[in-house]
Backbone as a printed PyTorch tensor [residue, N CA C, xyz], in Angstrom:
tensor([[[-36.4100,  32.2520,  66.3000],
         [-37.1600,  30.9970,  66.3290],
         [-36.7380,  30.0680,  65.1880]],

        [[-36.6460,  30.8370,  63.9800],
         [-36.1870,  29.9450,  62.8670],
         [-34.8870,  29.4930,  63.2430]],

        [[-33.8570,  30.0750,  63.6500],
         [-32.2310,  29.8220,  63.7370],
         [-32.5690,  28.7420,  64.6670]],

        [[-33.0880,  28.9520,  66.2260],
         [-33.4080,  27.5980,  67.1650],
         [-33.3960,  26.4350,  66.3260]],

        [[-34.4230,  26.7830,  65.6120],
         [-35.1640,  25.3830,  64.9850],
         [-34.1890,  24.4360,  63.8470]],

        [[-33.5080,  25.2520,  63.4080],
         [-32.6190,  24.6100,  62.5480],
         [-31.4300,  24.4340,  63.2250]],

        [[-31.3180,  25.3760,  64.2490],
         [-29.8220,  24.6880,  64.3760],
         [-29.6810,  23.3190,  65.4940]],

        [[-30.5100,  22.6710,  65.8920],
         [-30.7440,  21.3490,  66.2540],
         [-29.9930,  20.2240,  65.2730]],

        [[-30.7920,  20.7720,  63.7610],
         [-30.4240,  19.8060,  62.7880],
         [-29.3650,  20.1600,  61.9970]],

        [[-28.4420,  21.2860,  61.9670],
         [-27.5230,  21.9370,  60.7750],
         [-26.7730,  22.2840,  61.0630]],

        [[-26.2280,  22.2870,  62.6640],
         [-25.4180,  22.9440,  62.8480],
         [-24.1570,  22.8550,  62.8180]],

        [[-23.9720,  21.3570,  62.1640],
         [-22.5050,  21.2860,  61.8660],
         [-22.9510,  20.6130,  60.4650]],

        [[-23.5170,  20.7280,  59.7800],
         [-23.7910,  20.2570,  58.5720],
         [-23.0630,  21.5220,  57.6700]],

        [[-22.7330,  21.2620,  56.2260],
         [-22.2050,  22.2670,  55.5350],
         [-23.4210,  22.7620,  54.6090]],

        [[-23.9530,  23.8830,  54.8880],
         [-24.8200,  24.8030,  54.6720],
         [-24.9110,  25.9900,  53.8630]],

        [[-25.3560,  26.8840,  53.4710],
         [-25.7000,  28.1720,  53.1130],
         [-26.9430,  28.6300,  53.2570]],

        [[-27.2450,  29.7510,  53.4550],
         [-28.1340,  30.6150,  53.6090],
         [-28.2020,  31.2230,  52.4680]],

        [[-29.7550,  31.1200,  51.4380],
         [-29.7030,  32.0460,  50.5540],
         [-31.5180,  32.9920,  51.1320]],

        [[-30.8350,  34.4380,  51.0940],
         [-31.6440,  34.9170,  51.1380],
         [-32.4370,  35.8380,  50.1070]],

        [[-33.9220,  35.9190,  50.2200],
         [-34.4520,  36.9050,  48.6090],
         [-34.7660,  37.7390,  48.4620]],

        [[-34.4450,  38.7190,  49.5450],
         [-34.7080,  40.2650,  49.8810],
         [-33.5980,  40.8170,  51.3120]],

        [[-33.8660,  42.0220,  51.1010],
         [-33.2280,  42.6170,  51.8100],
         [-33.6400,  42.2070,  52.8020]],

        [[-35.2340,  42.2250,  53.1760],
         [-35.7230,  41.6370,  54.5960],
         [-36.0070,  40.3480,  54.9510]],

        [[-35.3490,  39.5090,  53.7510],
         [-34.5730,  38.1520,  54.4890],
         [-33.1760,  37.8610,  54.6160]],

        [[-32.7230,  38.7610,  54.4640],
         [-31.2790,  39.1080,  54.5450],
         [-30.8300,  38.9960,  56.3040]],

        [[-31.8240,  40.2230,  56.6470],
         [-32.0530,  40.1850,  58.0650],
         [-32.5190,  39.2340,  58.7610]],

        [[-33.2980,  38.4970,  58.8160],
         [-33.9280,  37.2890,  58.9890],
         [-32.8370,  36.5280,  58.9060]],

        [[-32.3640,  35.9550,  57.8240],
         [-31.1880,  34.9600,  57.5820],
         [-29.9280,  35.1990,  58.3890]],

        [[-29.9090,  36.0870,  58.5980],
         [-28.2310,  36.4590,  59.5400],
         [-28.5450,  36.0940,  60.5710]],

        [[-29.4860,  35.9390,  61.2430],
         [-29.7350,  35.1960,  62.6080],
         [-29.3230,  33.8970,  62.0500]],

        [[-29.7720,  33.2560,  61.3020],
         [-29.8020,  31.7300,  60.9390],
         [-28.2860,  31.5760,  60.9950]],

        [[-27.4380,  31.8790,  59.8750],
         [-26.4270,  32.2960,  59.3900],
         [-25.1690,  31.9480,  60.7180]],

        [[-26.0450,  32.8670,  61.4390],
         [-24.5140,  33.2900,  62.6140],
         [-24.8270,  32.1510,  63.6700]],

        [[-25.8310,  31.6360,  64.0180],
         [-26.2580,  29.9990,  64.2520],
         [-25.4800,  29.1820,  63.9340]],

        [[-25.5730,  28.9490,  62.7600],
         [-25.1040,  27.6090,  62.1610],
         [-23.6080,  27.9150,  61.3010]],

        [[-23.1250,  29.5190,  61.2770],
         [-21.6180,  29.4070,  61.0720],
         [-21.7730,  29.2630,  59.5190]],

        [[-22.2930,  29.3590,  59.0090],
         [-22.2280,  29.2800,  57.4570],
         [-22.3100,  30.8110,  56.5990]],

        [[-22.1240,  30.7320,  55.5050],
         [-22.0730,  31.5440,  54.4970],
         [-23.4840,  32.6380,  53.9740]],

        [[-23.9430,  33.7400,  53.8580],
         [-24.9060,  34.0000,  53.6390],
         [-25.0530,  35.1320,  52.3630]],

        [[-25.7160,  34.8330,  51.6060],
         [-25.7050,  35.3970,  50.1950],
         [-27.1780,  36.0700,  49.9650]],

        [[-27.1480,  36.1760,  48.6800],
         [-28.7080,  36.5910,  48.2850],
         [-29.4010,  36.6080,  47.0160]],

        [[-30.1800,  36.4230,  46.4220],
         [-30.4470,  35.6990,  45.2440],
         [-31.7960,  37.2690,  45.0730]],

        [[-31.7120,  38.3020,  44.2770],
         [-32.5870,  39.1320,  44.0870],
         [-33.6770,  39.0110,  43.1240]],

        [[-34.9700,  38.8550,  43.0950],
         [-35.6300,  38.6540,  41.6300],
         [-36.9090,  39.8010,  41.8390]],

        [[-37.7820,  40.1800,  40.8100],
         [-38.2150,  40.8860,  40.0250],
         [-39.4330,  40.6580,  39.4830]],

        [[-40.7490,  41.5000,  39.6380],
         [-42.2680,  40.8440,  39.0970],
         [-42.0430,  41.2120,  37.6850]],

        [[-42.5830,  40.8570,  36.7050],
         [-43.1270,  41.3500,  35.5150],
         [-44.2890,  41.3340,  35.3530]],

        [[-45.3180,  42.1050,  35.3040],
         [-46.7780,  42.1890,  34.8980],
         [-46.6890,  42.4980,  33.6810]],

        [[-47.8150,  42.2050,  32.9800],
         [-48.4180,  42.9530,  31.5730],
         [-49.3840,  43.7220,  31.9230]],

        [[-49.7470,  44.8990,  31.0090],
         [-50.4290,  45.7590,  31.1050],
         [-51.7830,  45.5870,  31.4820]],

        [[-52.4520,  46.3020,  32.4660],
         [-53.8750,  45.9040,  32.8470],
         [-54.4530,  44.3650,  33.6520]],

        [[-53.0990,  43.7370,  33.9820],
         [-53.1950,  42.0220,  34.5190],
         [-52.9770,  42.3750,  35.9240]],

        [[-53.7940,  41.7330,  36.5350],
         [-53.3410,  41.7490,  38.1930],
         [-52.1750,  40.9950,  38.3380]],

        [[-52.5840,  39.4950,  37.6590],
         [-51.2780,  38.6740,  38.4440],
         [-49.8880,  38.7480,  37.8790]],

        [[-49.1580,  38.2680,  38.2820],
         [-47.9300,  38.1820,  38.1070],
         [-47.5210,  37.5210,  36.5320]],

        [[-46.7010,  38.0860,  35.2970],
         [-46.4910,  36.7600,  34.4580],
         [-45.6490,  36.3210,  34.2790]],

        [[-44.4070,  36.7960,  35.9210],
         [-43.0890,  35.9050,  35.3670],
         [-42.2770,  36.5230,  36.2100]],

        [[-41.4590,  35.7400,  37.1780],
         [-40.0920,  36.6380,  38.1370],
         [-39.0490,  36.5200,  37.3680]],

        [[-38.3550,  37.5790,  37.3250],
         [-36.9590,  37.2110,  36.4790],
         [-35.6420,  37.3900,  37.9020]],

        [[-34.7940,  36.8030,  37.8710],
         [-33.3440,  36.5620,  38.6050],
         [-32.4060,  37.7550,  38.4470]],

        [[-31.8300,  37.9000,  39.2100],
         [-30.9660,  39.3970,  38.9730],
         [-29.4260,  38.6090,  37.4340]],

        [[-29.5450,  37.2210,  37.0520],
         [-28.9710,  36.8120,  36.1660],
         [-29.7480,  36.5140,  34.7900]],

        [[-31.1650,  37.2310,  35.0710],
         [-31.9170,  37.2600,  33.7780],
         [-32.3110,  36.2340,  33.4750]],

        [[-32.6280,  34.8830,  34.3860],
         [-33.7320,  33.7220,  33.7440],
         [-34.7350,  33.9850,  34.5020]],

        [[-35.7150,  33.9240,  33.5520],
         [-37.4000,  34.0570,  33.7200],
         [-38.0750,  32.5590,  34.4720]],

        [[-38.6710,  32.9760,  35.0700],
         [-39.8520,  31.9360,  35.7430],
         [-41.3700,  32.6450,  35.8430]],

        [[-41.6110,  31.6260,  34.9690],
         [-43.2210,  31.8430,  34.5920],
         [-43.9330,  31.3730,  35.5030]],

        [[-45.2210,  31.9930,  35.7070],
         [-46.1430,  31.6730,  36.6140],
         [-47.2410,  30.8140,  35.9890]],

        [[-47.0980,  29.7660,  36.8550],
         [-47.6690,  28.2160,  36.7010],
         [-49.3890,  28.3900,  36.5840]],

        [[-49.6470,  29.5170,  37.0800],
         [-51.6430,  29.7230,  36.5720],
         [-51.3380,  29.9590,  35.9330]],

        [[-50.9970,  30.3450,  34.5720],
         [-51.1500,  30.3760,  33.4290],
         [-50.8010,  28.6250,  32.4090]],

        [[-51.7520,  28.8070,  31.7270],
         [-51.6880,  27.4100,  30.9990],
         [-50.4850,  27.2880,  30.2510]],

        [[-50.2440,  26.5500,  29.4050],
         [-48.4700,  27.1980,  27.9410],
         [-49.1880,  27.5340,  27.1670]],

        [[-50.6670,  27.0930,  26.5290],
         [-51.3400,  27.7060,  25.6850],
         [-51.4900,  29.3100,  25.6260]],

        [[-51.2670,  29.7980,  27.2090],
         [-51.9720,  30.9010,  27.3950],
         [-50.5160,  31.4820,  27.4850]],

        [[-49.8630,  31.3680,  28.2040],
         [-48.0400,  31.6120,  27.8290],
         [-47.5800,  32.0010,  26.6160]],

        [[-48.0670,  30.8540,  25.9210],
         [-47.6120,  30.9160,  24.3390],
         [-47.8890,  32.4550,  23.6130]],

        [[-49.3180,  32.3020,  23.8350],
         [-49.9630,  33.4180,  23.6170],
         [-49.6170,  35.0400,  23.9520]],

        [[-49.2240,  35.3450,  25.2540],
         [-49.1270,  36.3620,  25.8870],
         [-47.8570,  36.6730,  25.4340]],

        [[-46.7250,  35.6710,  25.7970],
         [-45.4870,  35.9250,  25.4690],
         [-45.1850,  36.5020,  23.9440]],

        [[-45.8690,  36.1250,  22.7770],
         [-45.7380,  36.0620,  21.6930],
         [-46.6970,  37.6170,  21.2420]],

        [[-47.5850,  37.9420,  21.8510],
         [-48.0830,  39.1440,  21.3580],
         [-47.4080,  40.5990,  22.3600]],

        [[-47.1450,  40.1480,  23.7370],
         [-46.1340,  41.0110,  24.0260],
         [-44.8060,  41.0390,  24.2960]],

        [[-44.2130,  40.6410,  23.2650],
         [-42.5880,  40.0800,  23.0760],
         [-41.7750,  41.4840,  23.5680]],

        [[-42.2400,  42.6500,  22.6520],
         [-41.3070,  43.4900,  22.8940],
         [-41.4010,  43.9430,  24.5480]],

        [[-42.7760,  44.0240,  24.6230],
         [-42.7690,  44.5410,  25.9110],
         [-42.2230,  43.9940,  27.1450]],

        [[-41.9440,  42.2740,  26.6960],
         [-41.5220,  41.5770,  27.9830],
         [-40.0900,  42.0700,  27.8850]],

        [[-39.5830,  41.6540,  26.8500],
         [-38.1780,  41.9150,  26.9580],
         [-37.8360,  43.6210,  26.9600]],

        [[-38.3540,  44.2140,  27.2470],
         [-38.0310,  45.8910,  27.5140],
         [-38.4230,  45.6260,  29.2410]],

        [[-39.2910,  45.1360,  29.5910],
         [-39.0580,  45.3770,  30.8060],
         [-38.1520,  44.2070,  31.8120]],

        [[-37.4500,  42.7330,  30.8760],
         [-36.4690,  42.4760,  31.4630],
         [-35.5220,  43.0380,  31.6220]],

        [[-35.2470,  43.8970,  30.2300],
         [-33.6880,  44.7340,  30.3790],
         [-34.0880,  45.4690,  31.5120]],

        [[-34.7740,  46.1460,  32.0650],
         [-35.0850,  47.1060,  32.7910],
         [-35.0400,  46.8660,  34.1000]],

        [[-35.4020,  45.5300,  34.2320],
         [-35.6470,  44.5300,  35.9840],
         [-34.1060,  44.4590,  35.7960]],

        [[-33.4350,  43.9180,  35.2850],
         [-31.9250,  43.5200,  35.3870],
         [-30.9390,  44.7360,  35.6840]],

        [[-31.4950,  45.4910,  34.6370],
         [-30.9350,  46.6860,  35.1890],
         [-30.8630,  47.4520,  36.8490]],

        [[-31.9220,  47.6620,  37.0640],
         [-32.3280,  48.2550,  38.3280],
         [-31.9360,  46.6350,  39.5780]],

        [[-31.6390,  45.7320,  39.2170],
         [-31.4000,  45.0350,  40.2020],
         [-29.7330,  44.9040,  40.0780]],

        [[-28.9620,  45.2360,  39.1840],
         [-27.3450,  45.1570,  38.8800],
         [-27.1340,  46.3320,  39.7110]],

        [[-28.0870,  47.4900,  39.2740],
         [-27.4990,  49.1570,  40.0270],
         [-27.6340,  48.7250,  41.5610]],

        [[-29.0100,  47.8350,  42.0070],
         [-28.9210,  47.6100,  43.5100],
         [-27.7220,  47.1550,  44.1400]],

        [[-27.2340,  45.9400,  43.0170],
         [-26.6360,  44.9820,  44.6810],
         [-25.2390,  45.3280,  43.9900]],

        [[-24.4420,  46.6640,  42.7090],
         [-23.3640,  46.6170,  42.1780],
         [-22.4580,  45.6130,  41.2800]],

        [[-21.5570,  46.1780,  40.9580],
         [-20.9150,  45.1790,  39.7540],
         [-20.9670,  44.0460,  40.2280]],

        [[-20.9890,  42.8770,  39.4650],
         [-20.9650,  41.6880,  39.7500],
         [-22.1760,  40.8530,  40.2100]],

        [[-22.5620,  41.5590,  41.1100],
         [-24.0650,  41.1530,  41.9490],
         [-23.4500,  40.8870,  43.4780]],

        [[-23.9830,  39.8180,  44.4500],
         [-23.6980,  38.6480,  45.6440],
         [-23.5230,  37.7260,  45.2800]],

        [[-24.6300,  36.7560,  44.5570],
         [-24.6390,  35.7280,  44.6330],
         [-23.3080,  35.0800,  43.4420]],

        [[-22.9440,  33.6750,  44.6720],
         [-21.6940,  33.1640,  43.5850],
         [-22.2200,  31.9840,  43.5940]],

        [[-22.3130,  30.6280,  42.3170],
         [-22.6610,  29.5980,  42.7680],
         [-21.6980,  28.7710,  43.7370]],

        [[-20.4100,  29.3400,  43.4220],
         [-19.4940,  28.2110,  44.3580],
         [-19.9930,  28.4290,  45.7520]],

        [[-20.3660,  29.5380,  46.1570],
         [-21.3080,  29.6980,  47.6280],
         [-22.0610,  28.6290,  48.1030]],

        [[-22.6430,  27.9720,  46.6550],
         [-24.0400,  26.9850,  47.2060],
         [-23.7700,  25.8990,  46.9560]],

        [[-22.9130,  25.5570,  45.8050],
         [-22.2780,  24.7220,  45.2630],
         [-22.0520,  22.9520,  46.6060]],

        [[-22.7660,  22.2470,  46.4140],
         [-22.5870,  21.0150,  47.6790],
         [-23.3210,  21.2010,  48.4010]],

        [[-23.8510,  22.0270,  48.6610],
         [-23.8370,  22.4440,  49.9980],
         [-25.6810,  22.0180,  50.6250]],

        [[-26.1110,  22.0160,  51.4920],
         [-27.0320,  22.0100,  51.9280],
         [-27.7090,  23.6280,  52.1700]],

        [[-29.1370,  24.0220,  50.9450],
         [-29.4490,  25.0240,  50.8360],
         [-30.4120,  25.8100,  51.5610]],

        [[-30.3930,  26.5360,  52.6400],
         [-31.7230,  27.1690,  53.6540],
         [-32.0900,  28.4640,  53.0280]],

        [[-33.1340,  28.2230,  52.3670],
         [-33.7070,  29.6700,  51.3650],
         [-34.5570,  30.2730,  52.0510]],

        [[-34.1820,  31.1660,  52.4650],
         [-35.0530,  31.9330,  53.8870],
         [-35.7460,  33.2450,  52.7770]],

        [[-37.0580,  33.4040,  53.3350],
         [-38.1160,  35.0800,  52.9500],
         [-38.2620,  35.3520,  54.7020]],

        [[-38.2810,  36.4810,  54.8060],
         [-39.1620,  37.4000,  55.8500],
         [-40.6410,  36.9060,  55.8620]],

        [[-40.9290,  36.2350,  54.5800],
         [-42.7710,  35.9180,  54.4970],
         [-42.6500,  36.1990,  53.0180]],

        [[-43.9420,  35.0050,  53.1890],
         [-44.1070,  34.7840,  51.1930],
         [-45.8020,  35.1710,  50.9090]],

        [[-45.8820,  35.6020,  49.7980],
         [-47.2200,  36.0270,  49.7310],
         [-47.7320,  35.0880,  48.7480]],

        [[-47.1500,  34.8530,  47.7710],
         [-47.1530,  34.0580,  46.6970],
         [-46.7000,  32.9170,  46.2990]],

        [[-45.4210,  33.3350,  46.4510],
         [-44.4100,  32.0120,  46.6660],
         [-43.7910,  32.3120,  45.1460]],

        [[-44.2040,  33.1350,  44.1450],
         [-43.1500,  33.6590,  43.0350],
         [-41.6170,  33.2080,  43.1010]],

        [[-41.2290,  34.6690,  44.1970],
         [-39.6780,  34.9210,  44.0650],
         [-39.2940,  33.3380,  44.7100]],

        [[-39.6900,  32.5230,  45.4730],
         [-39.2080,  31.2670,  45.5230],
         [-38.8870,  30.1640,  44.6730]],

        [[-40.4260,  30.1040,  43.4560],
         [-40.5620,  29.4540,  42.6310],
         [-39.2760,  29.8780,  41.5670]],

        [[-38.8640,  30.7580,  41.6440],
         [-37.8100,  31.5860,  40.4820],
         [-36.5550,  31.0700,  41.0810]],

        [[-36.1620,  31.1670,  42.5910],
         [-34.8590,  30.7920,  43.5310],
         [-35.0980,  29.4610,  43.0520]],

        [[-35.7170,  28.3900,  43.1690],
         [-35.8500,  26.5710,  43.3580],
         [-35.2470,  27.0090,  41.4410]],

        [[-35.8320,  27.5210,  40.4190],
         [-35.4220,  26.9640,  39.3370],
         [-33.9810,  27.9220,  39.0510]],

        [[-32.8570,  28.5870,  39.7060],
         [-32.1470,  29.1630,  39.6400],
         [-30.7750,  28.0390,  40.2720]],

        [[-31.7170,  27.5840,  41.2460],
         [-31.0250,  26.5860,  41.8250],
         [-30.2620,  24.7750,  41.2160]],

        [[-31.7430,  25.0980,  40.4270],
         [-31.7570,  23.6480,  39.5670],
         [-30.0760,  23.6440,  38.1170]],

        [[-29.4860,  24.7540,  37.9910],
         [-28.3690,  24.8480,  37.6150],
         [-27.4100,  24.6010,  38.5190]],

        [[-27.4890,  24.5810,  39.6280],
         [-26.6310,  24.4100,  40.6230],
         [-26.3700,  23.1770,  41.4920]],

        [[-25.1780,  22.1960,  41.6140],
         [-25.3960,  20.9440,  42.3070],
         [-25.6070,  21.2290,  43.7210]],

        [[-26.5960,  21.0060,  44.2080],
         [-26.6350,  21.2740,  45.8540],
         [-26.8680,  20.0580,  46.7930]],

        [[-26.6930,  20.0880,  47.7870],
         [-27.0980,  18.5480,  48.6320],
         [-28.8010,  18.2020,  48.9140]],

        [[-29.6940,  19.6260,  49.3370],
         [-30.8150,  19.7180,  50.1010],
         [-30.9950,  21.1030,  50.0960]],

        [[-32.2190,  21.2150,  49.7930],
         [-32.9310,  22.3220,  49.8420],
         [-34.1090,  22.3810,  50.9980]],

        [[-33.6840,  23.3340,  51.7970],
         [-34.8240,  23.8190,  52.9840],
         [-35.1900,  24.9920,  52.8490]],

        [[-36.2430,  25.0580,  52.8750],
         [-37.0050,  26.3960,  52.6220],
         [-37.7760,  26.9140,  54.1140]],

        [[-36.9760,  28.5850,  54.6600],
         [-37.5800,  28.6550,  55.9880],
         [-37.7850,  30.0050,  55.8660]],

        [[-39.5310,  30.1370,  56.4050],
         [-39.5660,  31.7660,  56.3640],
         [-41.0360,  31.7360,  57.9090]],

        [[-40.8330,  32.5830,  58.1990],
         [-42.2040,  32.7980,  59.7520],
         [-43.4400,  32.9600,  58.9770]],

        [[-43.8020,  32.8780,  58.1790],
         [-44.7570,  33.1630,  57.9480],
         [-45.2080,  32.8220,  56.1820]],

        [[-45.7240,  32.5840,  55.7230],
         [-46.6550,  32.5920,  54.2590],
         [-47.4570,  32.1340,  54.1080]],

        [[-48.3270,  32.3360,  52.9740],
         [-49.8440,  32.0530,  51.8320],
         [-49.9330,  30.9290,  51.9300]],

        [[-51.2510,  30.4280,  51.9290],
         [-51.7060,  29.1670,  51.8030],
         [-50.7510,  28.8350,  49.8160]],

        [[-51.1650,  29.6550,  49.0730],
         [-50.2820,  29.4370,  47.8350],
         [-48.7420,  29.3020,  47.8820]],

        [[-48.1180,  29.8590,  48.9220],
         [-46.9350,  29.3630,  48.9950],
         [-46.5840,  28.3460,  49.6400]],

        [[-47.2490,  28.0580,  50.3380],
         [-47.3500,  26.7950,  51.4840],
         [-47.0850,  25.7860,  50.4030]],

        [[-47.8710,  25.4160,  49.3800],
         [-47.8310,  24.6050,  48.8950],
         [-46.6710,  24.4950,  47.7960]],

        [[-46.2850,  25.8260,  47.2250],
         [-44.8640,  25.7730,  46.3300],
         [-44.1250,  25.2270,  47.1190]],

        [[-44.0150,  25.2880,  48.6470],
         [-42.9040,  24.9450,  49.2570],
         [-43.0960,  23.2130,  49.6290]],

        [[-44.0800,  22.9940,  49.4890],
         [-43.7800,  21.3520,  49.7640],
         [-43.5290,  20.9870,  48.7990]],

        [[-43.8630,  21.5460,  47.3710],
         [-43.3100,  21.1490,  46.0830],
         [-41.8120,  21.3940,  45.8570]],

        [[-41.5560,  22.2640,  46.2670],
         [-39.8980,  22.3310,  45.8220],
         [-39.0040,  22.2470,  46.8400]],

        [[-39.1830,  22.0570,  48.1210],
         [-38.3590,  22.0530,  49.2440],
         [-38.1760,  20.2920,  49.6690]],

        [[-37.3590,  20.0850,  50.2200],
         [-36.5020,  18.8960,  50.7900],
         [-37.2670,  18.6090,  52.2290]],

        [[-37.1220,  20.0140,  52.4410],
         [-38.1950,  20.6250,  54.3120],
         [-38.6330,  21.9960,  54.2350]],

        [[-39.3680,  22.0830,  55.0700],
         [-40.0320,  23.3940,  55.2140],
         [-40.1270,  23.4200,  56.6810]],

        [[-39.9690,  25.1780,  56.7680],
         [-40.0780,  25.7260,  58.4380],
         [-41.0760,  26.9750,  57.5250]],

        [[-42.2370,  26.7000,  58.3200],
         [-42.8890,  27.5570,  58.5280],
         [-43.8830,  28.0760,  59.5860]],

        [[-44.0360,  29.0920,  60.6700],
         [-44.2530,  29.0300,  61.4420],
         [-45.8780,  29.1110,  61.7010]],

        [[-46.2310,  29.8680,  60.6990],
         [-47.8550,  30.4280,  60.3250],
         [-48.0040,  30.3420,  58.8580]],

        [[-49.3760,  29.2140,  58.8860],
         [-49.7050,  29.7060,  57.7540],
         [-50.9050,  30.3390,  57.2520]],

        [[-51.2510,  31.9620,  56.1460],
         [-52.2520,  32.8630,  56.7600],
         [-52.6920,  32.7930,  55.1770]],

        [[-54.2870,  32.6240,  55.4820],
         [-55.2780,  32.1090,  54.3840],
         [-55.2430,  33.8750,  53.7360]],

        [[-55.6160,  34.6930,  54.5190],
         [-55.7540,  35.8260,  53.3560],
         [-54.7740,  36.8070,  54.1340]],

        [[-53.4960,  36.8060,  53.4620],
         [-52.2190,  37.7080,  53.4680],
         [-51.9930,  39.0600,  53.4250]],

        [[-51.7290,  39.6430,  54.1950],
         [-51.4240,  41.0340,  53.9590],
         [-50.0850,  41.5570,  53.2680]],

        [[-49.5720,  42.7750,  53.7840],
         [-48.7150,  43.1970,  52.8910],
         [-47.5520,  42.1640,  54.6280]],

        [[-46.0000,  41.7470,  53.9930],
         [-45.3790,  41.3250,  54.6400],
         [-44.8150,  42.2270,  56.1590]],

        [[-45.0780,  43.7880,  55.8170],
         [-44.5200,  44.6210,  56.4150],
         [-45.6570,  44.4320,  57.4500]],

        [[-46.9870,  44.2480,  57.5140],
         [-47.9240,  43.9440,  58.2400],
         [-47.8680,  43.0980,  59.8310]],

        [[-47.2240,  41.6760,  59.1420],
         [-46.5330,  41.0940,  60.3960],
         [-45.4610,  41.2270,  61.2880]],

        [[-44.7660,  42.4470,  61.1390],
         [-44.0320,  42.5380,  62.1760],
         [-44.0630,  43.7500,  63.1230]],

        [[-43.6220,  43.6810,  64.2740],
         [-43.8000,  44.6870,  65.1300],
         [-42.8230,  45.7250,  64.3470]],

        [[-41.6610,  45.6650,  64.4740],
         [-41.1080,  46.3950,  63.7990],
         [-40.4570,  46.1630,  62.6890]],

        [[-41.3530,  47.0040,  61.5070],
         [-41.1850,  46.5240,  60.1040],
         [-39.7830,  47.4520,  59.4580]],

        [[-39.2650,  48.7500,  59.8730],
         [-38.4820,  48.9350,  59.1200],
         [-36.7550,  48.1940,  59.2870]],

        [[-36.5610,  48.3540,  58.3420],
         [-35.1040,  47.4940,  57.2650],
         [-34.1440,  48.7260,  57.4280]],

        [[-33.0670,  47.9320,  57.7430],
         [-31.9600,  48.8660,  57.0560],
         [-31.5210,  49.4270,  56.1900]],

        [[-30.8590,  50.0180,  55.6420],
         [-30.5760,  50.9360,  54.8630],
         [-30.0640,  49.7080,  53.4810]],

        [[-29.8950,  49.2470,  52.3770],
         [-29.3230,  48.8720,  51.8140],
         [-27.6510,  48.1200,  51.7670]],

        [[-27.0490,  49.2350,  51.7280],
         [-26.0480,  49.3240,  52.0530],
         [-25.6360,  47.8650,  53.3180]],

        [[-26.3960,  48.9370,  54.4890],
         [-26.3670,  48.4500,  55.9360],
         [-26.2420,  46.7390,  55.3960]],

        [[-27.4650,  46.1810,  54.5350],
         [-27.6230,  45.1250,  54.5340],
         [-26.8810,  44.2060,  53.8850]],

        [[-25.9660,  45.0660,  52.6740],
         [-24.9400,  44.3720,  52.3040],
         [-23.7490,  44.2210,  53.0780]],

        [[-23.2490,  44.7250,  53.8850],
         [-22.5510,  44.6820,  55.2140],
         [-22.7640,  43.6090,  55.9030]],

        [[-24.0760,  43.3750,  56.0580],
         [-23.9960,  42.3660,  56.9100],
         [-23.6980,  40.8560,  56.3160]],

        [[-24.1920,  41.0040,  55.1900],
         [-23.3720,  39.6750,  54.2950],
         [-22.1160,  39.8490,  54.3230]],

        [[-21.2030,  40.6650,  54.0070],
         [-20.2620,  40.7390,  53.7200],
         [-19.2320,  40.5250,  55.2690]],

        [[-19.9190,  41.0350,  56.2740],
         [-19.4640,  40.7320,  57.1050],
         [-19.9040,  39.7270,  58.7680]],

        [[-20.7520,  38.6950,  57.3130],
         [-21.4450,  38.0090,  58.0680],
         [-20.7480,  36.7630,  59.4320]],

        [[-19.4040,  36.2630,  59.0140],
         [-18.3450,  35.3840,  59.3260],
         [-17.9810,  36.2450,  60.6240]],

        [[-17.8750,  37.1470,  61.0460],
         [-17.6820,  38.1230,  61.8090],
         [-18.4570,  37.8800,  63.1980]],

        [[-19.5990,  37.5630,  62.6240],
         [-21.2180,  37.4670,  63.4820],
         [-21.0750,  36.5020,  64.0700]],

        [[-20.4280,  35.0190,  64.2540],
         [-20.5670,  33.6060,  64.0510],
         [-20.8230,  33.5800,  65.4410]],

        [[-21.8910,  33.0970,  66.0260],
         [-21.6970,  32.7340,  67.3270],
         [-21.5440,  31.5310,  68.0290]]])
């Protein structure tokens, strides 16, 4: 449904697909093999502090932090500064475990996105975090347009996405969210691996 929908408008436009999980990876290769373009993946990472429900910051599999906007800078200031060591022990640690995932080097290249007109696809957003972290990962990068397309997310992401997107495809939007694996009939993912394959041999797919 998403690939339909865009490829009306993109399909000869010069594009990329960035996707932010493995299970928009899948998602995106439909898009991808649509519209003949390039498909990558941009991995990021929660950080909590101890005893906090919410989130206080996604970090990028290239190690820049994005802070979460409910928090004031007063209150930032604060948190960051009394748990310094602890943030930065568990960035080394997110970076780590996301380098061992996707191997030396990583996926993502900017010359990939570089011009280009950007379709940042999730499987479904709960939050809209790992997006908010992709839009400022991006902001180093010259791009033409940013579209943000996923079937499903949060009334809270709904709204990151009119904030940082160019356009938005979203098909549903669901006031109290479950886990993402929830909405689909069939929720399991491929194997890892499997899924780097299919990037890698995404040009292959082109239909």
């Amino acid at each position: 449904m998403l690939a339909n929908e865009l490829e009306q408008k993109y399909r000869y436009e010069d594009c990329a697909v960035l996707a932010l999980s493995d299970g928009a990876v899948v998602v995106g290769a439909q898009i991808a093999q649509r519209l003949h373009c390039v498909l990558t993946m941009l991995l990021t990472s929660s950080i909590r502090l101890p005893n906090e429900y919410n989130i206080l910051a996604e970090i990028n599999q290239k190690g820049a932090m994005t802070y979460n906007d409910m928090f004031s800078a007063g209150e930032l200031e604060e948190l960051t500064t009394e748990y310094f060591h602890y943030i930065e022990e568990q960035k080394m640690e997110r970076i780590f475990e996301m380098n061992k995932v996707l191997g030396a080097g990583g996926l993502i290249k900017d010359e990939l996105l570089r011009n280009r007109t950007i379709i940042l696809v999730s499987d479904g957003l709960n939050n809209g975090m790992s997006l908010q972290a992709a839009a400022d990962y991006l902001k180093t990068v010259r791009t033409k347009r940013l579209v943000i397309a996923t079937p499903f997310a949060s009334v809270t992401a709904v709204d990151k996405m009119h904030i940082m997107g160019d356009e938005i495809i979203c098909f549903n939007v669901i006031e109290d969210i479950i886990s993402i694996d929830h909405y689909y009939d069939d929720p399991a993912l491929p194997s890892h691996d499997k899924v780097i394959d299919i990037i890698e041999d995404i040009i292959l797919q082109w239909k």
